[in-house]
PAKOLDREN-743434 format. One record per residue: z, y, x of N, C-alpha, C in turn. Coordinates in steps of 0.05 Angstrom, whole numbers, plus 5000, padded with zeros to 4 digits. Atoms other than C-alpha are relative to their C-alpha. Layout:
PAKOLDREN-743434
ZYXZYXZYX
...
//
This chain:
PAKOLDREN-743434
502049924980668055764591500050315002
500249814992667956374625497150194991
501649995005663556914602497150005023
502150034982659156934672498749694993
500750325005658856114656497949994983
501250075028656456254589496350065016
502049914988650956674627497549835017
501850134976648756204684499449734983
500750295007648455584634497650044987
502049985014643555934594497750035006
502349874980638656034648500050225004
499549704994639656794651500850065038
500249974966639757094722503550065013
496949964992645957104757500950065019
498249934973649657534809501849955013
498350004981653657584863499350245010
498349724996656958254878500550035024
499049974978658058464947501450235006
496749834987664458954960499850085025
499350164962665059065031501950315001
498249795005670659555047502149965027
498749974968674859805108502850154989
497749875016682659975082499250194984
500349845040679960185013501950014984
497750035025686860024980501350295007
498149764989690160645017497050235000
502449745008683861085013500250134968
498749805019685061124948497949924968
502250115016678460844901499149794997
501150294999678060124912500549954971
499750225025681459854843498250194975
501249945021677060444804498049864995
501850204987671560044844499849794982
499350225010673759444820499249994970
500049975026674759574750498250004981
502049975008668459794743498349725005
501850254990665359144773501749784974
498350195025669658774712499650014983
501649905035667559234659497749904985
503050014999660359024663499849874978
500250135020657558864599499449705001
501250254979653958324639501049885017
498950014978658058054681499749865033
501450154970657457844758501149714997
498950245000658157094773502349985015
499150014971661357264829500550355011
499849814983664757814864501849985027
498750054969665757804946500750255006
498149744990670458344967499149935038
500250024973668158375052501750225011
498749844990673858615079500050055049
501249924977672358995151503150035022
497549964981679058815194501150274989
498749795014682759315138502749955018
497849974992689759495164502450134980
497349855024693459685102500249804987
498050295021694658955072496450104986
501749915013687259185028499649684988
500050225017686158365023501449864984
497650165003692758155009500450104967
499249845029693558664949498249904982
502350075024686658564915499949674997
500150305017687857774916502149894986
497950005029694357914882498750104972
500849805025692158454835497049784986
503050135007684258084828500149755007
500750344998685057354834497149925002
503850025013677357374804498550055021
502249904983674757684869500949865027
500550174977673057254929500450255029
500049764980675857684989499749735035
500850044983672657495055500450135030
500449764976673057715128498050095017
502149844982668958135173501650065029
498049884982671558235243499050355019
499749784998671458915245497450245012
501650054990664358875257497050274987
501349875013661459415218499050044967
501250045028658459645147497649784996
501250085006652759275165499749754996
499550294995654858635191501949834971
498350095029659858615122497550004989
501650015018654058685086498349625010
500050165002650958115120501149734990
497750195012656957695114500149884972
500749965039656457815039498149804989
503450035004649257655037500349605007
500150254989649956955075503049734987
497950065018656256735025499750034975
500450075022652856894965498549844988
500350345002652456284926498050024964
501350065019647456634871496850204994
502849894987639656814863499750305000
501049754999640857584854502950125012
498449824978645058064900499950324999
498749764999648058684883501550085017
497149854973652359184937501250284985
497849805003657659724928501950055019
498949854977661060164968503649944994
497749965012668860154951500550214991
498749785007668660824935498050104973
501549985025662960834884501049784970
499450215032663560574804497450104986
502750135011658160234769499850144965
500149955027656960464687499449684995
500650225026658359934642497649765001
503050144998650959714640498049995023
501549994987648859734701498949675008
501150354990648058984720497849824964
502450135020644958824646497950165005
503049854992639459434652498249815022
502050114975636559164721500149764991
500350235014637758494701496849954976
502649975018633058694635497549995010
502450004984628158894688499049765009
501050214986628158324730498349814981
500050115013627057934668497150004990
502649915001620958354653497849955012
501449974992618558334704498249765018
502250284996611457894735500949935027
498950144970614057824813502550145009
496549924998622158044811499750055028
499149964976622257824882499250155023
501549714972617858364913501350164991
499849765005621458904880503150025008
496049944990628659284900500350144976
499249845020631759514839502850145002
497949774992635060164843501150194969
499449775023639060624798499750244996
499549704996638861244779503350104998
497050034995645361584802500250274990
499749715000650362204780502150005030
497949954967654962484844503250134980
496249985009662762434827501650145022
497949924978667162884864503649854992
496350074995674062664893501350054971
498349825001677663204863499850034966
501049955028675363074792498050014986
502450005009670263274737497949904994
502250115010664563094704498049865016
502050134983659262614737498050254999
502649805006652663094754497749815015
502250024994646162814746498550045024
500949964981642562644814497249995007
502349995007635962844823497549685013
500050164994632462104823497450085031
502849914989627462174885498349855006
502850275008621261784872498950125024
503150024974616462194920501649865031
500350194975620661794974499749704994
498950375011620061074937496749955011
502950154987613160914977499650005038
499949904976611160765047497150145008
497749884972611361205096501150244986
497549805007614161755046503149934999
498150065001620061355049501150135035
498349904974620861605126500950375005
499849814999621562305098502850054988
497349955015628462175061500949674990
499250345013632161435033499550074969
500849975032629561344961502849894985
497950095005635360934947503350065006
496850074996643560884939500349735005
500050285005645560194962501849974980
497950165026650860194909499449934976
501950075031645960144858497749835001
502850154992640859644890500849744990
500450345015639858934857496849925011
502850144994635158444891500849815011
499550294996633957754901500749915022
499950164971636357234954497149985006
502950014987628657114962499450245014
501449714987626657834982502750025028
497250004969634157875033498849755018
501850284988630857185057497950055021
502949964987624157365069500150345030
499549834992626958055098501249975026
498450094984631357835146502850264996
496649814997639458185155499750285004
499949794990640658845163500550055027
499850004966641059115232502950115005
497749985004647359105254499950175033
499249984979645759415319499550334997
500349775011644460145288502350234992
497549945005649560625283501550094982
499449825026648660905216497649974988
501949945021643960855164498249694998
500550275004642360075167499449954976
501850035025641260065093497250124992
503449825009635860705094498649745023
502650104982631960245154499949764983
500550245007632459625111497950094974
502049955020629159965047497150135021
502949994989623360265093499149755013
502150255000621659545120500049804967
501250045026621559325048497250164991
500949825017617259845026497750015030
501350134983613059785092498649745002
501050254991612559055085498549994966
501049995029609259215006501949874986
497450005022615259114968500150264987
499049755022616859644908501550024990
497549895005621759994880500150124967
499349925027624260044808501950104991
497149995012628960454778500950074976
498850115032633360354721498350384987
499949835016632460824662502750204997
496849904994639861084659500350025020
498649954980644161374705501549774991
497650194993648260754735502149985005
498350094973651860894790501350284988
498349704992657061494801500349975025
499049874972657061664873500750155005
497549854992663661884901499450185034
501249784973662362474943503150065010
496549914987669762574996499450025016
500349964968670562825063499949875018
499150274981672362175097496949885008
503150274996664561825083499450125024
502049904969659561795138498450294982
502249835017654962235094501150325000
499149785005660362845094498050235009
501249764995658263545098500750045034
499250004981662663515162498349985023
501350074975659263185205496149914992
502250015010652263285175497250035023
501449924980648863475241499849715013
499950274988651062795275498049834987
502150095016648262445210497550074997
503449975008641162775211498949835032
500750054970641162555292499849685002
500550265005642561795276498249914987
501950085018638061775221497450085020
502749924987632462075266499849765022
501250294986633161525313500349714986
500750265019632761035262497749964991
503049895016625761325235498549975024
502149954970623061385310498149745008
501550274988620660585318499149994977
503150045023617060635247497950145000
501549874990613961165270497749935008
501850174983610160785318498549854980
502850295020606460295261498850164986
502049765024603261005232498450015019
501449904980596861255258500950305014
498449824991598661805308499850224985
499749705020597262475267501950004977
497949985011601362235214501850004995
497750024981606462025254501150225000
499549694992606562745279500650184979
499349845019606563085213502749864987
498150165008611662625187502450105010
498349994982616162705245501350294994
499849665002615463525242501150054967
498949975020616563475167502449994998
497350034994623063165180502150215005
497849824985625763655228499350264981
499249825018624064225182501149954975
498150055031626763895108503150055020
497250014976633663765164501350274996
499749654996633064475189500650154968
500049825018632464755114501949944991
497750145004638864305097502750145014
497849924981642764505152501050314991
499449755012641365295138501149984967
498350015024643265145067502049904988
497750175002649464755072501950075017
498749974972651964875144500950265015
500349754984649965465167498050005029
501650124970645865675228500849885020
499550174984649965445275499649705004
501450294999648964785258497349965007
503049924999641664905244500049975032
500050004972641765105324499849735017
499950294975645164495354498149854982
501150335004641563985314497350075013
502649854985634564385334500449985030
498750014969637564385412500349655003
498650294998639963615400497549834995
503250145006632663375371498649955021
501750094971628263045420498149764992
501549784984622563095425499650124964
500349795021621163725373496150004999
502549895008613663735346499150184990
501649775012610064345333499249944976
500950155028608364365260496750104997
502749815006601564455237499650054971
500049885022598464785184500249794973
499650195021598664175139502649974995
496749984996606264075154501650244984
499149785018607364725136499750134983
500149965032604464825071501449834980
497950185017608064105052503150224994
497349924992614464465074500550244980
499349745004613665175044498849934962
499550085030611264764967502249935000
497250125009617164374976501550164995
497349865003621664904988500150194971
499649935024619065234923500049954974
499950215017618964614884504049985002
497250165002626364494905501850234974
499349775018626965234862498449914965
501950045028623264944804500649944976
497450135012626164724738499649745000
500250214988628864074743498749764988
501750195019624663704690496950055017
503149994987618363944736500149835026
499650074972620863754805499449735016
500150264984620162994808497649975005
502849904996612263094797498250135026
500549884975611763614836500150005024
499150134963615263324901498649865005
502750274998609962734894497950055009
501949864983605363224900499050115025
499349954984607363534946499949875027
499950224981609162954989495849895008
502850074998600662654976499150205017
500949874969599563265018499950055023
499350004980602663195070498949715014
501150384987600762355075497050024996
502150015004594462485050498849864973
500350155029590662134994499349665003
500550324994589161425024502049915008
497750074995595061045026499749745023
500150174978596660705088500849755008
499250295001596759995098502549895017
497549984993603259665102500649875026
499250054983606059565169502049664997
498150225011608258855168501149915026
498250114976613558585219501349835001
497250315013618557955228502150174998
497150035004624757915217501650185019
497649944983630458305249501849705015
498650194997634757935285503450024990
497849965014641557745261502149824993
499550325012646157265216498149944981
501350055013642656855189500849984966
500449845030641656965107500949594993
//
């Protein structure tokens, strides 16, 4: 008996892994990927490789090399729709995702696991990891700063609290949630954790760093094209908007475009800064609440980093206020069905 077997006979909780990957064999990080999804002290019951109409052989190789991993197709239909795919083929009560270019630590699937185990209603909660950032090019993992003041709603429409490569959560909660939106052009995972976290669902994360997220020029996320990315994400945030009362809305919104703006000048340069400010629509005046969040943050982001997660919480309560706002509840997306 296999050791996942040994796992699922004993009543213990049992995953299914979702992969999803677009010619990852020729990119260059799929079998570290892999490897890592094997290592697991814990292991998955199940791992679905969703391959996205790859063009470098990507399935052909990993069901030579990995017999063990279930490779599936996607027609070419997106990150999000593979993720579906995934989702509606896994054949067990808890659901893990990974990027092909990220790798898991050892213990990441027993830790959350421990949790779930702990914990009084599993299926309201998304369990997240804490992550370090892996470059390409080498070197040591570095510690990523976990960010809690976005793990609530509506601070969550100020930044994504989460990595999906480190999220674990049940078929019940993907169920009750409905699919990711596949009709979005980017950032379909951040809009799926704000209607969790909207619809009163919570967010736990591991104790350990989990995950290693692989920072390369190729992702959507690059420095490259970082101006495009703040522009998709802003019209992803714009229809949650709407289920706030208006002033908060407004400070929210304005918060945005200045954290963005302070990003851009410190990564990009002004030019960037410029167009994305030129490319924003519509731009809200900030007010004085806005801009005291903005001008702690920016000297919390200088702070040392054992102070910072506190302090951004703080920070953040100022800007939302101190009554927390009741959760916007909505149906289902539409989609494949789960």
């Amino acid at each position: 008996m296999t050791p996942a077997a040994v796992h699922a006979s004993a009543g213990a909780p049992a995953v299914s892994v979702i992969l999803c990957t677009r010619n990852g064999w020729s990119r260059g990080f799929l079998e570290e990927t892999l490897q890592s999804l094997l290592a697991q002290s814990w292991p998955a019951s199940e791992i679905l490789l969703i391959d996205d109409a790859s063009s470098d052989g990507t399935p052909a190789r990993v069901q030579q090399a990995y017999p063990q991993v279930t490779v599936l197709p996607n027609a070419a239909s997106g990150l999000a729709a593979a993720r579906n795919t995934g989702v509606a083929a896994a054949r067990f009560p808890w659901v893990a995702f990974i990027d092909d270019d990220d790798i898991w630590c050892p213990e990441k699937l027993a830790e959350q696991l421990a949790q779930v185990q702990a914990s009084e209603t599993p299926d309201a909660i998304v369990y997240a990891s804490q992550v370090a950032t892996l470059n390409s090019h080498g070197g040591n993992p570095v510690a990523w700063a976990t960010p809690r003041q976005f793990a609530a709603w509506p601070a969550c429409l100020l930044g994504s609290p989460i990595q999906p490569s480190g999220v674990l959560l049940s078929k019940q909660l993907l169920s009750r949630m409905g699919p990711f939106s596949e009709q979005l052009k980017e950032g379909a995972a951040y809009d799926y954790w704000i209607r969790c976290l909207s619809a009163g669902m919570a967010i736990h994360y591991s104790t350990n760093i989990l995950l290693h997220y692989r920072q390369h020029h190729p992702q959507m996320t690059a420095m490259s094209r970082k101006v495009e990315h703040f522009l998709n994400i802003d019209a992803v945030i714009m229809p949650h908007l709407a289920h706030l009362a208006p002033a908060l809305a407004y400070r929210i919104h304005s918060a945005r475009l200045l954290n963005n703006l302070r990003s851009l000048l410190n990564h990009s340069g002004i030019s960037a800064a410029v167009h994305y400010w030129r490319a924003s629509a519509p731009r809200p005046a900030s007010s004085l609440r806005t801009l005291s969040y903005f001008l702690l943050d920016t000297i919390v982001c200088r702070a040392p980093h054992r102070l910072r997660p506190a302090l951004r919480q703080r920070t953040m309560q100022l800007l939302i206020g101190k009554e927390t706002p009741l959760p916007a509840l909505r149906p289902k997306h539409s989609g494949h069905p789960m």
